[in-house]
C-alpha positions as CSV (number, residue, x, y, z in Angstrom):
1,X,-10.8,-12.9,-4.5
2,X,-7.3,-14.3,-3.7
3,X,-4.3,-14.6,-1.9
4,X,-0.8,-15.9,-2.9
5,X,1.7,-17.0,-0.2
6,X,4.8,-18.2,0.9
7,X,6.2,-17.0,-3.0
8,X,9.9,-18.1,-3.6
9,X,9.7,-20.1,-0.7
10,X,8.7,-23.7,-0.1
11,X,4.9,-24.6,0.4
12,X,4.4,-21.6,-2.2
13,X,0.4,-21.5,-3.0
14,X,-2.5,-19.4,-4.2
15,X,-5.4,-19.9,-2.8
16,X,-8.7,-18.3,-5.3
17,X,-12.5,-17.7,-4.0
18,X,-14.9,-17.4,-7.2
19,X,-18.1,-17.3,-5.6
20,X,-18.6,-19.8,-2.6
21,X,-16.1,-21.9,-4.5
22,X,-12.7,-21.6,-2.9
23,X,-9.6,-23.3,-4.8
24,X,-6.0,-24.0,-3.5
25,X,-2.9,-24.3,-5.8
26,X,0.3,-25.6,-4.9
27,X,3.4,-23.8,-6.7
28,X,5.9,-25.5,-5.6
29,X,8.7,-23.0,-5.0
30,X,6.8,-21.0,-7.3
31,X,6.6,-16.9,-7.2
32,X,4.9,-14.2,-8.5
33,X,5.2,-15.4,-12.5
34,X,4.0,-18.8,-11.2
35,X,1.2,-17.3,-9.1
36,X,0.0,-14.9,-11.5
37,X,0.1,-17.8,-14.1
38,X,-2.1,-19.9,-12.2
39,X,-4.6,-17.5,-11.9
40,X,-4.8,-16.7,-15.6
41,X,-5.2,-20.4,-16.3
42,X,-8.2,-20.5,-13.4
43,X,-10.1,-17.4,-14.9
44,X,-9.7,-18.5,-18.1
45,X,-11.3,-22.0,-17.6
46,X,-14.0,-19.9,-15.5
47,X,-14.8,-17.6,-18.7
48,X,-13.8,-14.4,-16.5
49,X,-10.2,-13.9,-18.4
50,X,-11.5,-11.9,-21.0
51,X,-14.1,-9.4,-18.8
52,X,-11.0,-8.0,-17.4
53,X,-10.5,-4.4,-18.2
54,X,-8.1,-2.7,-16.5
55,X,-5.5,-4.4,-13.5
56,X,-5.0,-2.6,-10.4
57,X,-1.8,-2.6,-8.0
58,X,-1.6,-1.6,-4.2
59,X,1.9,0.2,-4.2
60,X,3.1,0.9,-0.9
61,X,5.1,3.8,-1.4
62,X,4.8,7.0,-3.8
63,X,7.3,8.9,-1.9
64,X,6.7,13.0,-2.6
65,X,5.5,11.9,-6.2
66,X,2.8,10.7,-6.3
67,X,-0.5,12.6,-4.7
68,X,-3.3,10.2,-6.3
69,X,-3.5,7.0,-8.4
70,X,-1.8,6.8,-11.9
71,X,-1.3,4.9,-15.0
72,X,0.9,3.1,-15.0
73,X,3.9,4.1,-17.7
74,X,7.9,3.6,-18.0
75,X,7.8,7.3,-16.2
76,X,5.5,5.7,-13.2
77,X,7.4,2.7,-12.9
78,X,11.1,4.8,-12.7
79,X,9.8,7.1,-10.0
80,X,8.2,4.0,-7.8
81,X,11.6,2.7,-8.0
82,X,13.6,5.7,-6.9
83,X,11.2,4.8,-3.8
84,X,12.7,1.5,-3.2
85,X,15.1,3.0,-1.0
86,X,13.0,4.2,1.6
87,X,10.3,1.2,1.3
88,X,12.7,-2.1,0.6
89,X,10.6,-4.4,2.1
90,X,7.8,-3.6,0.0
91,X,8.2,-1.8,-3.3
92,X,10.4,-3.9,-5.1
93,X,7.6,-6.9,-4.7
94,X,5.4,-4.3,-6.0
95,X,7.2,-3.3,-8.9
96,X,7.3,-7.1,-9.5
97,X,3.6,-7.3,-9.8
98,X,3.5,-4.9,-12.0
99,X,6.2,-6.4,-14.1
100,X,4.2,-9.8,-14.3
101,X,1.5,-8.8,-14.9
102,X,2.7,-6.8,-17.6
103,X,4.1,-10.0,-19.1
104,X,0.7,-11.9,-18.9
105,X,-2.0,-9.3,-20.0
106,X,0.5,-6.8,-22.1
107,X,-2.7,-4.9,-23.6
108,X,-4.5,-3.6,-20.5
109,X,-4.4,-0.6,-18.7
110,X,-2.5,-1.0,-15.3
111,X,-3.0,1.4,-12.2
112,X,-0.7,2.1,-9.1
113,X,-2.6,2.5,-5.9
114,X,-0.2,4.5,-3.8
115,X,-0.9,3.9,0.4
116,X,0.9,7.1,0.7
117,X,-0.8,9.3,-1.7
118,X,-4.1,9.8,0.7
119,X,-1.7,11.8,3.2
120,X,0.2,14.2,0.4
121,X,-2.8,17.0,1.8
122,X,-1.0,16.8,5.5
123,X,0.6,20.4,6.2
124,X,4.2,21.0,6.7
125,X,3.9,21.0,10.4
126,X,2.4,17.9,10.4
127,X,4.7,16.2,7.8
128,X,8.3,17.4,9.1
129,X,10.2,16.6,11.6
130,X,12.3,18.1,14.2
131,X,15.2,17.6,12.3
132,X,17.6,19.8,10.1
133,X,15.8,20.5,6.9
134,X,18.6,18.5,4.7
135,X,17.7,15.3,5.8
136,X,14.3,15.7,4.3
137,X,16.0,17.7,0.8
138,X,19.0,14.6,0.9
139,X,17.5,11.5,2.3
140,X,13.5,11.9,1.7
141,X,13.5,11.8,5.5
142,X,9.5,13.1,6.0
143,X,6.4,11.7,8.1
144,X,4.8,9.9,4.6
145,X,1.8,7.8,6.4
146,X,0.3,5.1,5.2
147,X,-3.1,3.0,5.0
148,X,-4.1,5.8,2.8
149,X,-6.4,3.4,0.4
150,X,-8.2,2.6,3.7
151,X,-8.4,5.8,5.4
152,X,-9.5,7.3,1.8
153,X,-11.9,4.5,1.8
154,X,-13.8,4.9,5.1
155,X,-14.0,8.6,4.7
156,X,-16.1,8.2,1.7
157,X,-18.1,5.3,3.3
158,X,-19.0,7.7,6.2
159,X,-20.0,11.0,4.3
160,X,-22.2,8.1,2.5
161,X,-23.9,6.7,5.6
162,X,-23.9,10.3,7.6
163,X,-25.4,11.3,3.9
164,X,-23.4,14.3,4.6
165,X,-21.0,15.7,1.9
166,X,-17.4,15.1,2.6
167,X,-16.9,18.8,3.0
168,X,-18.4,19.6,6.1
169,X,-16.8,16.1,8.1
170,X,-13.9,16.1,10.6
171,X,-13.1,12.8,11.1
172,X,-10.7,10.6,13.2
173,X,-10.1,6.8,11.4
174,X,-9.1,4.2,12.7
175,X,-7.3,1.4,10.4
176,X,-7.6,-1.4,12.8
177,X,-5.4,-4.8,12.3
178,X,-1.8,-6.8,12.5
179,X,-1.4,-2.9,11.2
180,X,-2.7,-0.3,12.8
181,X,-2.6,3.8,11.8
182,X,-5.2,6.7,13.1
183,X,-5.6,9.5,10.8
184,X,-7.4,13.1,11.2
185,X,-9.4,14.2,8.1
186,X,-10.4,17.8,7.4
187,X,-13.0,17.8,4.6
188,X,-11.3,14.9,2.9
189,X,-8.4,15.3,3.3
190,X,-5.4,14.1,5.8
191,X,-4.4,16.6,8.0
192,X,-2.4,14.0,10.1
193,X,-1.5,10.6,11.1
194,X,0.1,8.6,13.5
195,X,2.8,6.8,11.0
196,X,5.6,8.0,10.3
197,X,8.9,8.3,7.8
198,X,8.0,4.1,7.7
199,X,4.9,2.1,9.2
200,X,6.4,1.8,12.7
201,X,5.2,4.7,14.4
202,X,2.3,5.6,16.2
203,X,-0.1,2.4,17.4
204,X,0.9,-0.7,19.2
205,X,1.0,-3.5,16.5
206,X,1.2,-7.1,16.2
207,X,5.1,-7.3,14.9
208,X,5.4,-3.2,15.5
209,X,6.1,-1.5,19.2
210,X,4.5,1.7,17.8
211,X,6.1,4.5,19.3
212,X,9.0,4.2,21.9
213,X,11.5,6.4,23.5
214,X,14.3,6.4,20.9
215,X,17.1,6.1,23.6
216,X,15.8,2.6,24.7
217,X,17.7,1.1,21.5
218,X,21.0,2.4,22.7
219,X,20.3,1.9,26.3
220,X,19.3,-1.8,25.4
221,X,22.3,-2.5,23.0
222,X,24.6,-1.2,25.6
């Protein structure tokens, strides 16, 4: 396991746990090629490089695409992008990932997680808004969710320890942390949740107000 951060900036580092063995590399004002290059060259003098079969990327948003993982292809990687303008923050460093890692390991198989994709099941009336129907046809303006690899996650890990099939559970998850989303699963599947068009909604977070009367912005700014 590892984390890289501060990327492009200065005090840039990864930070790599093989074991109980915990390295840190400095990057300078390295980014993602530097990161990702480091950790080649530390799984490679640790023999590991060449078990790797397959490479897997968290991508925040799948838009109305993308209702499961997929393999990555040119096809994937256009429609991801025609996200970036509803998920700025996050898809473009996603897309760069995926870009690197394509440059370091150009013969394996790479897969996009989507965080969306767990809540492509939610019904209309939980999906729209109360807004004119062109916003969603024009501007993608929908309730998308997110946390969906972790909601996904824990309703499999509860059907396992109920030892009840999947089928027969109504849940409500909680995704607890910095970020925080409820979810209501129906047999598997997301039937609702408490973010939104982006991940502001819903919960009290630590850098998000959840939700809030929408008339406080103007109120404030005036």
């Amino acid at each position: 396991s590892g984390l890289a951060e501060k990327l492009g900036g200065e005090g840039a580092e990864i930070s790599i746990r093989i074991g109980e063995q915990k390295q840190a590399h400095s990057l300078g004002n390295g980014g993602h090629t530097e990161a990702l290059a480091k950790l080649v060259e530390v799984l490679n003098a640790q023999g590991i490089l060449n078990k790797i079969t397959a490479i897997g990327h968290r991508v925040v948003h799948g838009g109305s695409y993308f209702s499961d993982s997929a393999v990555i292809t040119d096809e994937i990687i256009a429609k991801v992008t025609e996200c970036n303008v509803i998920a700025p923050l996050h898809n473009p460093a996603n897309l760069l990932g995926i870009e690197v890692c394509t440059q370091q390991f150009p013969n394996l198989p790479q897969v996009a997680v989507f965080d969306t994709a767990f809540h492509a099941t939610m019904p209309q009336y939980a999906a729209l808004y109360a807004t004119p129907r062109s916003w969603e046809k024009e501007h993608h303006v929908r309730r998308y969710g997110f946390h969906g690899t972790s909601h996904r996650y824990i309703t499999e890990k509860t059907a396992e320890l109920l030892d009840k099939p999947i089928s027969d559970l109504n849940i409500i998850c909680a995704h607890m942390g910095n970020g925080s989303s409820i979810c209501a699963i129906k047999g598997g599947q997301s039937m609702a949740t408490s973010m939104g068009f982006t991940p502001l909604p819903g919960l009290i977070m630590g850098t998000r107000s959840g939700d809030i009367d929408p008339a406080l912005i103007t109120y404030m700014a005036e």
